[in-house]
N, C-alpha and C positions, 0 to 999 in steps of 0.2 A: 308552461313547459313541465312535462312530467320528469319522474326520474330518469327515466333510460334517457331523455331528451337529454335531460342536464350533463349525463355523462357524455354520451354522443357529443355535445358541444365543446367540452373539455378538450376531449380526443381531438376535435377538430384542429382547437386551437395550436394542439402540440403539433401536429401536421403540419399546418399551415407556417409555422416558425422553423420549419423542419428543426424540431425536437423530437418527435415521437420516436421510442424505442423499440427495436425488434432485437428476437434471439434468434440465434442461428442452433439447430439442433447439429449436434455430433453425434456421425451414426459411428464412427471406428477413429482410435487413435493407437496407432503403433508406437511411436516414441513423439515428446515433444520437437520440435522445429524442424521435423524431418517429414511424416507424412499422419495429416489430419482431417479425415474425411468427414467432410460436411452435405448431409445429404449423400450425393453421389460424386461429390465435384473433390478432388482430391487439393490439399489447400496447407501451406508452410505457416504453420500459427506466431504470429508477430506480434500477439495481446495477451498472452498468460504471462500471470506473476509468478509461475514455477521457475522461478530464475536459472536455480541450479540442475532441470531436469528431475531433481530426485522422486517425482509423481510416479514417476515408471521404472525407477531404479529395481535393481534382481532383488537385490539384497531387503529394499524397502517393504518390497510385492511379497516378499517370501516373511518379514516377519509380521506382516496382517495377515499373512493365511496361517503361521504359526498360531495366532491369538486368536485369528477367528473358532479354529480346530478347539483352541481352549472354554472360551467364552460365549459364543456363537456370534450372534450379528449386534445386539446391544446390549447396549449398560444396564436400562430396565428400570433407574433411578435417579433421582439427584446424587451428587457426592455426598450429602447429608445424613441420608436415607441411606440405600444400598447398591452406589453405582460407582464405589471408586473404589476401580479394582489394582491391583499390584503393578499392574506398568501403567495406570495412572501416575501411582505413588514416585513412582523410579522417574518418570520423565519429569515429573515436577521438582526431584530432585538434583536432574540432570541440567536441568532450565537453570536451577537457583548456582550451581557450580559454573555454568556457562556465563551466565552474568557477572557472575563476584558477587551474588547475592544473599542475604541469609536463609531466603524462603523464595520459593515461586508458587503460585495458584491459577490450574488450568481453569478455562471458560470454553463455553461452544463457538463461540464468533469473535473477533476485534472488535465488533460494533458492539456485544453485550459486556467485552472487557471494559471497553470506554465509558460507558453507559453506567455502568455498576462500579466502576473506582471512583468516577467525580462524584457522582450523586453520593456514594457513602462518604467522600473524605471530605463535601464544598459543603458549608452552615454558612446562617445568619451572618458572622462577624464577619467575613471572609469576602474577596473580589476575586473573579475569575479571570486574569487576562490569557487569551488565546490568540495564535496566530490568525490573520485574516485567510490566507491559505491552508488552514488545516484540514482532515479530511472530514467529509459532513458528518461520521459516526461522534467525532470530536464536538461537533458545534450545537450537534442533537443533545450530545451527554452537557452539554453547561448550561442550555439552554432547560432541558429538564431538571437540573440542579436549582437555575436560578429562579425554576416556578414551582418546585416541588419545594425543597428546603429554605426558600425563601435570600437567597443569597446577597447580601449585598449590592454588587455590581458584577453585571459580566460585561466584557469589552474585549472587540477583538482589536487588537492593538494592528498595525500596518506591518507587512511582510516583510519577516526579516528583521522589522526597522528597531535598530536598540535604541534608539535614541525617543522614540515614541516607547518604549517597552519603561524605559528608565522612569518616564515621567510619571506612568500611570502606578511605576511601584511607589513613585517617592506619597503617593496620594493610600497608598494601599496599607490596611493593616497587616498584622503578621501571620503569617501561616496563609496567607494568600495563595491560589494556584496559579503557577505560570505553565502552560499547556503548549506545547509545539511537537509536529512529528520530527521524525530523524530525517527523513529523507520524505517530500512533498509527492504525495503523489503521483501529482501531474503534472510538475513542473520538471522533476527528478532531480530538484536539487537539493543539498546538505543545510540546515539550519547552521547558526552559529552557534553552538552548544556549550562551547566553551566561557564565550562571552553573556551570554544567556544564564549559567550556570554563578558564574558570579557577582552579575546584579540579584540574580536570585542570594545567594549570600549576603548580598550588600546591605539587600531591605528584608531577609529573614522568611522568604518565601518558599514555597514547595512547589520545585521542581517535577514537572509529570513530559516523560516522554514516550510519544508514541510511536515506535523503532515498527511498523509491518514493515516499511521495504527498504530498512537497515537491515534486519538480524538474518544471519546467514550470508550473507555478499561482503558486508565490511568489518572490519577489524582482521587483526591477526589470525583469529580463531575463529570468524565468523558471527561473532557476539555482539555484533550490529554496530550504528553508531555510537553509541556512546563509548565504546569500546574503543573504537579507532579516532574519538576526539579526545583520552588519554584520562576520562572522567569515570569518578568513581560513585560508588554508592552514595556518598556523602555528597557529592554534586548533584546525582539524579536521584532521590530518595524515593521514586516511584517509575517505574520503567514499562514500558508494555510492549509484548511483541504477538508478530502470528506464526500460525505453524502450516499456513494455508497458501504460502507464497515462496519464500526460498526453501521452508523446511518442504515442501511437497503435500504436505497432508492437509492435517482441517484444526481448527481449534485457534485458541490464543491463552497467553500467559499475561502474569503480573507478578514482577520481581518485588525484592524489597525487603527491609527488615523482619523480626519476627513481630513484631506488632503492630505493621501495614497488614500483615496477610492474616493475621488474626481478627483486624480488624474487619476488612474485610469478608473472612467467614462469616461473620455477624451482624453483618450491615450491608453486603451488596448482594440485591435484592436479584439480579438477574443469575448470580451466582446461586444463591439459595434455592430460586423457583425454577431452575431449569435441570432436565435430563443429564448425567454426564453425557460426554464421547462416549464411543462402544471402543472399549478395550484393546480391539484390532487396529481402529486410527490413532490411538497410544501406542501401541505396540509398532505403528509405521513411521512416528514423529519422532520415539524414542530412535530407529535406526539412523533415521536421516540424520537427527543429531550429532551420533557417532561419526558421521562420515563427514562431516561437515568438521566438525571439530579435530577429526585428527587426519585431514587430508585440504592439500591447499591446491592441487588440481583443480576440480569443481571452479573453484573460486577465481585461478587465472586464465580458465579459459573461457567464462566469462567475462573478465578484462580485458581479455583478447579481444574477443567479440568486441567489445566497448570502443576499446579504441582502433578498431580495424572500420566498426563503423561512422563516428566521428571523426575520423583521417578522412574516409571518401567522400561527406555530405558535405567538410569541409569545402574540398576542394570543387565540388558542384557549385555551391554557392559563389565562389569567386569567380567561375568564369563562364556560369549561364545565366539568361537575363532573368528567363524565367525562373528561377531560382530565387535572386534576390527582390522576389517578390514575400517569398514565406520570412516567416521569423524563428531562428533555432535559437533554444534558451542553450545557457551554457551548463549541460549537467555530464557530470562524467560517471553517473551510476546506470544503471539499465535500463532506467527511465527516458527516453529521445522521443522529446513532445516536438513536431516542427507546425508551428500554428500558420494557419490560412485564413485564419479569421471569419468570413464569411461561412455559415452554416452548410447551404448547398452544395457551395464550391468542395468543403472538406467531405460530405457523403459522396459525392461525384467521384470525387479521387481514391478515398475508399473501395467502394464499388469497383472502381478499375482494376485496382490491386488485387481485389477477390478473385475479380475476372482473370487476373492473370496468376493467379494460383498462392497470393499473400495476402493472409486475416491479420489488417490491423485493425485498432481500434479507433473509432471516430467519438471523439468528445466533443461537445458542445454544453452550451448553457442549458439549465441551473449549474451544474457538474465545475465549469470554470466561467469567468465571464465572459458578460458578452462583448463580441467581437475578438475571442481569442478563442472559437473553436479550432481542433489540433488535431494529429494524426499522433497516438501516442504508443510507438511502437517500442514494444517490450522484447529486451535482448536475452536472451538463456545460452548459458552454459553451453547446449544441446545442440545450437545453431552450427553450422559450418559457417568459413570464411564464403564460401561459394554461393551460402544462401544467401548471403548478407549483401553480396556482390547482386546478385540475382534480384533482390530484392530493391535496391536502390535504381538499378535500372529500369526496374517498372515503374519507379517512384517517378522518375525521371519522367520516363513515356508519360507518362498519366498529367504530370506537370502541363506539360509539351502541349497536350489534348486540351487540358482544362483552364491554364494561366491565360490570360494575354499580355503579352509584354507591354511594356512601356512604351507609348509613344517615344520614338525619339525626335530630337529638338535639334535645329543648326539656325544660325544667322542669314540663312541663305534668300 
């Protein structure tokens, strides 16, 4: 078997397990959740993490064409070199007030944030416990920790479970890293951060939270979960958010002392050896920010959405049969995974959706395990109650099509 054979075989297999992944190109987007033309088939988007809409906001749109007019299209440098220009500066600053934090430090991606804070903060003496559920930029970053610096132990402790978390700190030395997101996901649910926070105290451990699809949707001001589970710096001494999901734009941050972010200039290798942003996607993350922070719109009628959608799935599941065939997790953020388990069954029902004018997303394994492939439709601000409405109906139909109900059973 030569090369192209080997891969060809690959591919095969992904097929064959329906895993293989396709992208769908976007030829026109007018506004999020309202009209998304893919190709030529015009389609209600029910899988961006633009939560808040603010991708296409006036005000957003208008301050990247201010920066662009200033700066042109990129940065041209790392931040090191000559690429960190003044609404760098400002947003970084804005990030570090947003938190309660002393410093914030931008990055191009969540995955080179994550990448670049374990690996500089995990050594030798140190155990990594991670949630089993984290997301993979997480599990890549410990795992390259525990082969590059030599780490101790990494172990993904059981989901959620404190009581598995406890055991493995009472085993662990100090300054250990305990890793969990804010908000899972793909499950869309809330960690316990609270209780998380002070076994980490207990056994003298450092706290690392990775908030993409907290920051911007929860707390008072938007300042993600840790915000709205009433923790502060000194409970999460290391914090990470993106700018690519509720803020609208692209990029990611890392809060934190002035001697995490120092540290980090000096140590995090993906931070060092990459290009900044272009000035214009600063200049779009710093508006969102402001809107986000001093307006609580946005934010409730994404609530809205939330619970307008879990009131009616509710009540589908209790009185169709086909219904209570799926499994809905209990999450009340914009995250609404309802798993079908079987692979085929979940692109079948996908595909219908599309067909009937709603892109949601189909996950499958590696991504979650297997036999809990999901439909994991993401709720935005942007949405109408009528699409949401619209939307569950076809869910519905598509069920109808693809379920089979339960045998039923009598003594007869």
């Amino acid at each position: 078997m030569n090369f192209e054979q080997h891969l060809q075989s690959r591919l095969a297999q992904q097929k064959a397990a329906n895993w293989y992944r396709q992208r769908n190109t976007i030829a026109h987007q007018t506004s999020l959740g309202q009209q998304l033309v893919d190709h030529t088939m015009p389609v209600v988007n029910f899988c961006s993490n633009d939560y808040l809409g603010l991708s296409v906001h006036p005000k957003v749109k208008a301050a990247a064409g201010q920066a662009l007019h200033e700066f042109g299209v990129g940065s041209g440098a790392s931040h090191l070199v000559s690429g960190h220009s003044h609404y760098h500066h400002t947003l970084e600053q804005a990030l570090a007030q947003m938190t309660g934090r002393a410093r914030a430090l931008l990055l191009s991606t969540g995955y080179m944030a994550n990448v670049g804070l374990i690996t500089a903060l995990a050594g030798k003496t140190q155990h990594i416990l991670c949630d089993k559920l984290n997301h993979a930029s997480i599990i890549d970053a410990c795992q390259l920790a525990a082969a590059k610096n030599g780490v101790k132990q990494f172990i993904r402790y059981r989901h959620c479970d404190l009581a598995h978390l406890e055991q493995l700190l009472q085993k662990a030395p100090p300054h250990s890293l305990v890793v969990s997101d804010g908000v899972f996901s793909m499950d869309g649910n809330c960690a316990p951060l609270g209780s998380i926070a002070a076994l980490c105290q207990k056994y003298h451990a450092v706290f690392v939270v990775d908030d993409a699809h907290g920051f911007g949707c929860l707390g008072d001001q938007g300042a993600g979960s840790v915000q709205a589970a009433g923790l502060s710096e000194r409970d999460v001494p290391v914090y990470m958010g993106t700018l690519g999901k509720a803020v609208g734009g692209f990029g990611a941050f890392i809060a934190g002392s002035e001697a995490l972010i120092e540290t980090l200039i000096q140590f995090a290798r993906p931070y060092i050896y990459t290009t900044a942003l272009p000035p214009a996607v600063a200049a779009a993350n710093l508006q969102s920010l402001q809107l986000i922070a001093h307006s609580k719109t946005l934010r409730a009628a994404l609530n809205s959405n939330i619970a307008i959608f879990t009131t009616r799935i509710a009540a589908h599941c209790q009185h169709s049969a086909h219904w209570q065939q799926v499994t809905l997790l209990p999450s009340q953020t914009a995250i609404q995974p309802i798993i079908l388990g079987c692979e085929k069954t979940t692109m079948s029902v996908a595909q219908s959706l599309m067909d009937a004018g709603f892109w949601v997303g189909a996950i499958r394994p590696p991504t979650v395990p297997k036999g809990t492939a999901r439909l994991r439709i993401t709720l935005s601000a942007s949405h109408s109650a009528s699409q949401i409405e619209a939307l569950i109906a076809a869910l519905d139909h598509a069920l109808v099509q693809t379920m089979t109900p339960p045998a039923s059973h009598n003594d007869e």
